[in-house]
KOLKETI-333494 format. One record per residue: residue in three letters; chain; x, z, y of N, C-alpha, C in turn. Coordinates in steps of 0.1 Angstrom, whole numbers, plus 5000, padded with zeros to 4 digits. Each point is the difference from the previous one (the first is absolute). Layout:
N
<atom res="ala" chain="A" n_xx="X" n_zz="Z" n_yy="Y" ca_xx="X" ca_zz="Z" ca_yy="Y" c_xx="X" c_zz="Z" c_yy="Y"/>
...
This chain:
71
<atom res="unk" chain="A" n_xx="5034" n_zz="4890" n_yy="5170" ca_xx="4995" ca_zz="4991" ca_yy="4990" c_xx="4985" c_zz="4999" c_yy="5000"/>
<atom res="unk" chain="A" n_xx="4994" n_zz="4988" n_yy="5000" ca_xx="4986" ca_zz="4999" ca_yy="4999" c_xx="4993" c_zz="5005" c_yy="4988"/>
<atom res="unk" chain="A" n_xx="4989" n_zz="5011" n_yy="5005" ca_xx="4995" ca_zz="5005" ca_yy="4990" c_xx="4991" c_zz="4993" c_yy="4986"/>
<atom res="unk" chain="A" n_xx="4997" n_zz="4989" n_yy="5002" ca_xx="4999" ca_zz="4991" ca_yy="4991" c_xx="5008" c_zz="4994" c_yy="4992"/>
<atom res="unk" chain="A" n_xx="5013" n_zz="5002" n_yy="5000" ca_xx="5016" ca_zz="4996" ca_yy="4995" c_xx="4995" c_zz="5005" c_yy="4983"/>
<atom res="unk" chain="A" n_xx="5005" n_zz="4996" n_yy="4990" ca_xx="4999" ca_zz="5008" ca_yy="4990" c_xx="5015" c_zz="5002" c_yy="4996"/>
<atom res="unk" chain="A" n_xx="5005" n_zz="5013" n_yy="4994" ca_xx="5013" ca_zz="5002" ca_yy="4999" c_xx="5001" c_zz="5008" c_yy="4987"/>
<atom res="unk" chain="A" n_xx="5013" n_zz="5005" n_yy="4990" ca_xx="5001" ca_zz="5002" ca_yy="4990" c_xx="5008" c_zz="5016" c_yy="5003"/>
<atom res="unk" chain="A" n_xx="4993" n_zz="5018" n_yy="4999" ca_xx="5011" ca_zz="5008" ca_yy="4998" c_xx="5003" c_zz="5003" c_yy="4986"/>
<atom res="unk" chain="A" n_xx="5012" n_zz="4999" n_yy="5003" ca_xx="5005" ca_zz="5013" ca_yy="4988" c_xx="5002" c_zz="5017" c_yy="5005"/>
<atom res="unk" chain="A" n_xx="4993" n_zz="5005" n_yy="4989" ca_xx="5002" ca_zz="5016" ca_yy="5004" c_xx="5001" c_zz="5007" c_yy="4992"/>
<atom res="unk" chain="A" n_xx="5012" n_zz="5007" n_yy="4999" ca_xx="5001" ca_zz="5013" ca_yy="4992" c_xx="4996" c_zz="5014" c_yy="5008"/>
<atom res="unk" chain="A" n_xx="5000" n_zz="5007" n_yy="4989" ca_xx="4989" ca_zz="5015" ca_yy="5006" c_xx="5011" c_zz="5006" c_yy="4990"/>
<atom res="unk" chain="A" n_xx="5003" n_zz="5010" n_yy="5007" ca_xx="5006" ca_zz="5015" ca_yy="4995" c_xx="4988" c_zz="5012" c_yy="5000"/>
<atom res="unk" chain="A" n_xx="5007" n_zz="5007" n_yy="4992" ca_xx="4995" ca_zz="5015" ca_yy="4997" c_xx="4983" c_zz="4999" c_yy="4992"/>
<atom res="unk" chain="A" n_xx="4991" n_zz="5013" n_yy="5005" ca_xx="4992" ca_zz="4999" ca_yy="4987" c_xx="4986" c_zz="4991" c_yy="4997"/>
<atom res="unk" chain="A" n_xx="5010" n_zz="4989" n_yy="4994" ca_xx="4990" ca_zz="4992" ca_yy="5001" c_xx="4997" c_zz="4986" c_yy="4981"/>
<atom res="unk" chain="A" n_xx="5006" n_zz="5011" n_yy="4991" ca_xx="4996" ca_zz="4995" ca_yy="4989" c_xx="4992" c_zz="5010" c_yy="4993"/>
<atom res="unk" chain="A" n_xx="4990" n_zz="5000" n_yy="4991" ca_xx="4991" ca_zz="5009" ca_yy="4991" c_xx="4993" c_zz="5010" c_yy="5012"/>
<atom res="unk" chain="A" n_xx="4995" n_zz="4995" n_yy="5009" ca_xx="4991" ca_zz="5009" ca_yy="5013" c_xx="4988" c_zz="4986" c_yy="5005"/>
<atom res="unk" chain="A" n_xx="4997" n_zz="4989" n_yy="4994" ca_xx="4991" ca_zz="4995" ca_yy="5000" c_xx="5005" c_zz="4988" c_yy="5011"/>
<atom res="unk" chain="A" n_xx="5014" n_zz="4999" n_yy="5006" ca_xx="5005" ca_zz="4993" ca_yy="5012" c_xx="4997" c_zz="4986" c_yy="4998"/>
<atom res="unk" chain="A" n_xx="5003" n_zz="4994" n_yy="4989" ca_xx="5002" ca_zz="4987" ca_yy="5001" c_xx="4980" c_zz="4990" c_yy="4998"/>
<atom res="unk" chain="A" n_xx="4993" n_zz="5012" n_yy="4995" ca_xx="4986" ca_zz="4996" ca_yy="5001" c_xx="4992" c_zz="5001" c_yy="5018"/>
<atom res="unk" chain="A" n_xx="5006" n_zz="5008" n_yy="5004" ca_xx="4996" ca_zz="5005" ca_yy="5014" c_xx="5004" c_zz="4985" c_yy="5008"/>
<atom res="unk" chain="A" n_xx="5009" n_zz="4997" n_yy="5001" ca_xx="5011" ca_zz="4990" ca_yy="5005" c_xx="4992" c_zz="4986" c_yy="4997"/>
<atom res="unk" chain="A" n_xx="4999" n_zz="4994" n_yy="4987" ca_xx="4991" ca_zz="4995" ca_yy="4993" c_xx="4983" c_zz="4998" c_yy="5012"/>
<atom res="unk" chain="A" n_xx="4998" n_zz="5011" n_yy="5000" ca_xx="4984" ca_zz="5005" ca_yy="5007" c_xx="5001" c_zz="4993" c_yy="5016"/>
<atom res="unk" chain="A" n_xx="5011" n_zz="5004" n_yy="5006" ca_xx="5004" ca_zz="5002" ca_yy="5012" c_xx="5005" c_zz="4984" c_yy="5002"/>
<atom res="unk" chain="A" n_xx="5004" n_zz="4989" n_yy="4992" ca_xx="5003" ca_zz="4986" ca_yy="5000" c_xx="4989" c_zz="4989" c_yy="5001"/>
<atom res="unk" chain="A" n_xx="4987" n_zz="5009" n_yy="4990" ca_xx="4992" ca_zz="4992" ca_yy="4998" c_xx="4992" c_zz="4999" c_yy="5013"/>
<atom res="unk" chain="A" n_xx="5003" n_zz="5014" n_yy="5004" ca_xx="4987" ca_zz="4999" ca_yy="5016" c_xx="5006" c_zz="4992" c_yy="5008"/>
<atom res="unk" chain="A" n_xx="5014" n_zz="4999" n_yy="5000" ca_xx="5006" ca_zz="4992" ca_yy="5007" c_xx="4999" c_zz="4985" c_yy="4999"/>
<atom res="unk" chain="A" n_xx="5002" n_zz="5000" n_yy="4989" ca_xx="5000" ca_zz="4984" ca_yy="4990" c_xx="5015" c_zz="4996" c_yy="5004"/>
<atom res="unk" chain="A" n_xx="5006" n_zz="5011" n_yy="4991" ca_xx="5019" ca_zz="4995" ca_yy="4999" c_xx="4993" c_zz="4999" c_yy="4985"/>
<atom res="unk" chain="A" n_xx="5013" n_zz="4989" n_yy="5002" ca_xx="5001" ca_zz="4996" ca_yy="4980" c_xx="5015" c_zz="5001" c_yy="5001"/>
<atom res="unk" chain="A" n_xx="5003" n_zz="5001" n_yy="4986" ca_xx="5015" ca_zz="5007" ca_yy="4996" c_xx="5003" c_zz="5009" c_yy="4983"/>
<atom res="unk" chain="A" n_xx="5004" n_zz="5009" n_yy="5005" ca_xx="5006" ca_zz="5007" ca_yy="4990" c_xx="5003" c_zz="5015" c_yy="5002"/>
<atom res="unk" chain="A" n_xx="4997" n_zz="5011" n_yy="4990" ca_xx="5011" ca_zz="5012" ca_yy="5003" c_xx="5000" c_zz="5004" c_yy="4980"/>
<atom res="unk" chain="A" n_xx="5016" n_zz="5007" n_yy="5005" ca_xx="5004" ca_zz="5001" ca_yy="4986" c_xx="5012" c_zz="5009" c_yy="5002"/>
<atom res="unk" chain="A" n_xx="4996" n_zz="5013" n_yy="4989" ca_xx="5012" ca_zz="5009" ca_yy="5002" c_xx="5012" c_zz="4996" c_yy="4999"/>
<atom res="unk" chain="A" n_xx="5009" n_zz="5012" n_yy="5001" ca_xx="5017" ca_zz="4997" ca_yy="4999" c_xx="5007" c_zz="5010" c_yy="4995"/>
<atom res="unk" chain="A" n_xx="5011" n_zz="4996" n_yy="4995" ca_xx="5005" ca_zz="5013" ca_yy="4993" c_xx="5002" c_zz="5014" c_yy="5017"/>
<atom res="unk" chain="A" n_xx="5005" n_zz="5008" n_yy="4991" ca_xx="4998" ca_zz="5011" ca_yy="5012" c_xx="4992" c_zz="5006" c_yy="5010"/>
<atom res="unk" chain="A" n_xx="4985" n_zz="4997" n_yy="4991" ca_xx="4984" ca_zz="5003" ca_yy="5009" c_xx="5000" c_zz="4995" c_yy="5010"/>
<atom res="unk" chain="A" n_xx="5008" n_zz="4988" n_yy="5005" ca_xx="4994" ca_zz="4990" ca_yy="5011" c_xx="4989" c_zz="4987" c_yy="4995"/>
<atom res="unk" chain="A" n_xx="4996" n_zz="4998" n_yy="5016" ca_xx="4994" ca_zz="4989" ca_yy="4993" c_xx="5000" c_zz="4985" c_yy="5005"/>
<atom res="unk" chain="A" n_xx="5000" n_zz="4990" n_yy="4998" ca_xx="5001" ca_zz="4987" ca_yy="5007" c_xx="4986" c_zz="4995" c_yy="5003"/>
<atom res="unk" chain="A" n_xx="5001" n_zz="4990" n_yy="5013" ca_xx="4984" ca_zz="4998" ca_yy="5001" c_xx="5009" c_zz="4984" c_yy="5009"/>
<atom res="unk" chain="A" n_xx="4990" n_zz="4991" n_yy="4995" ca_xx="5000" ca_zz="4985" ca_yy="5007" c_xx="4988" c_zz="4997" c_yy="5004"/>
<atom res="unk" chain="A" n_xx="4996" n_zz="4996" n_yy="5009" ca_xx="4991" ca_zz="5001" ca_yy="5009" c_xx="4998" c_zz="4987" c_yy="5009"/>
<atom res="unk" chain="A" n_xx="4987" n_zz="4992" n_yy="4999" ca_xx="5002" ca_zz="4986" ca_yy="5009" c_xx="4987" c_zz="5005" c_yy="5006"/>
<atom res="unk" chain="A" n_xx="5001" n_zz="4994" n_yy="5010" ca_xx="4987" ca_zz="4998" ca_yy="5010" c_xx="5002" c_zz="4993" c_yy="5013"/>
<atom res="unk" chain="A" n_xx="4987" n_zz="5003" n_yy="5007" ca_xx="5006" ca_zz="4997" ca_yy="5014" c_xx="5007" c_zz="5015" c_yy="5007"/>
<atom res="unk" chain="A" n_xx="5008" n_zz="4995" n_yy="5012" ca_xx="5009" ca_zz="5008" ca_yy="5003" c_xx="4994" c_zz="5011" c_yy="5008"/>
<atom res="unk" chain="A" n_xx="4990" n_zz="5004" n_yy="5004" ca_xx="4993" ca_zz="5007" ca_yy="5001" c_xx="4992" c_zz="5014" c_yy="4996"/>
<atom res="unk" chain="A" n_xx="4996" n_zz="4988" n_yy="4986" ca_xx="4993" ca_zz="5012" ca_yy="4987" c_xx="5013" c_zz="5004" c_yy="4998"/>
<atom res="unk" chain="A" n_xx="5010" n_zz="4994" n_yy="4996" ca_xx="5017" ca_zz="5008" ca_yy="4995" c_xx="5000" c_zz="5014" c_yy="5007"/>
<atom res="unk" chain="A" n_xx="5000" n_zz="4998" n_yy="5016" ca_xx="5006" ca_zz="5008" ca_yy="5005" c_xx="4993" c_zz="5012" c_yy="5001"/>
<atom res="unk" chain="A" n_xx="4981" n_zz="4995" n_yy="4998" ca_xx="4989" ca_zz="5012" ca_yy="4996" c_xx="5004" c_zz="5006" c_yy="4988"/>
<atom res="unk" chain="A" n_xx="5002" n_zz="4992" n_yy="4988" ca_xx="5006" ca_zz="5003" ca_yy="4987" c_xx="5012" c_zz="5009" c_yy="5001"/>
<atom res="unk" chain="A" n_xx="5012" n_zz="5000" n_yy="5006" ca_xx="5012" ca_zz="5010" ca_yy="5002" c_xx="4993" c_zz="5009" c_yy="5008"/>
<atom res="unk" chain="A" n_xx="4995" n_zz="5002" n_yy="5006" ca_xx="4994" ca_zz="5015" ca_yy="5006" c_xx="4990" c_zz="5005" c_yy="4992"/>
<atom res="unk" chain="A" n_xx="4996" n_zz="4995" n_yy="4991" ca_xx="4987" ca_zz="5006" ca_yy="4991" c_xx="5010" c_zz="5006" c_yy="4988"/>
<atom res="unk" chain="A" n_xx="5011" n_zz="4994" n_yy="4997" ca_xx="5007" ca_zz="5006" ca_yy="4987" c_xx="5009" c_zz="5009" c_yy="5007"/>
<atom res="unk" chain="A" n_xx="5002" n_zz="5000" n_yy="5010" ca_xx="5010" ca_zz="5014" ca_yy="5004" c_xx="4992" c_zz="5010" c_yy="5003"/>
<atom res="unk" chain="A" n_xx="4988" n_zz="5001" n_yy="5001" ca_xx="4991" ca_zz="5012" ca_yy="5002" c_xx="4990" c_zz="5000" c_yy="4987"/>
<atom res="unk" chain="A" n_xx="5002" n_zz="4996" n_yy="4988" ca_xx="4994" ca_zz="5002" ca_yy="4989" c_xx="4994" c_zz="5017" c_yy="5000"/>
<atom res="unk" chain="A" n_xx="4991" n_zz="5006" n_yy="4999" ca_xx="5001" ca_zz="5010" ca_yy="4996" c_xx="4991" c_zz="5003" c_yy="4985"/>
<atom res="unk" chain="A" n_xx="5003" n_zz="5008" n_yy="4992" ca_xx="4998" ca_zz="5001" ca_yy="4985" c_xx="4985" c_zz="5007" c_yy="4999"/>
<atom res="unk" chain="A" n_xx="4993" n_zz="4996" n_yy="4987" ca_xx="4986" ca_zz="5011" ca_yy="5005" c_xx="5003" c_zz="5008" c_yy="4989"/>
């Protein structure tokens, strides 16, 4: 897909990642990017995240939220 494509994820995230500061980090980590979207907890301390950009920043964006690390 050409990296200029713009495309739409949906992402749910398991484990610990509500009341540990996750969803502002995530937030932090979009803007550098410039994804615009959404995240918003779920029952069972998961979280949902919708996510547009180009397909590129996405794909920076999913490797930046699987290595979140907490300070």
């Amino acid at each position: 897909m050409d990296s200029h494509t713009f495309s739409r994820y949906s992402i749910q995230v398991s484990g610990t990642v509500q009341r540990v500061g996750y969803r502002h980090i995530v937030q932090n980590i979009a803007r550098k990017l410039k994804i615009t979207g959404y995240i918003e907890n779920l029952e069972g301390y998961d979280v949902h995240i919708i996510a547009e950009g180009r397909v590129d920043d996405l794909d920076a964006f999913i490797l930046a939220i699987r290595n979140v690390e907490y300070p």
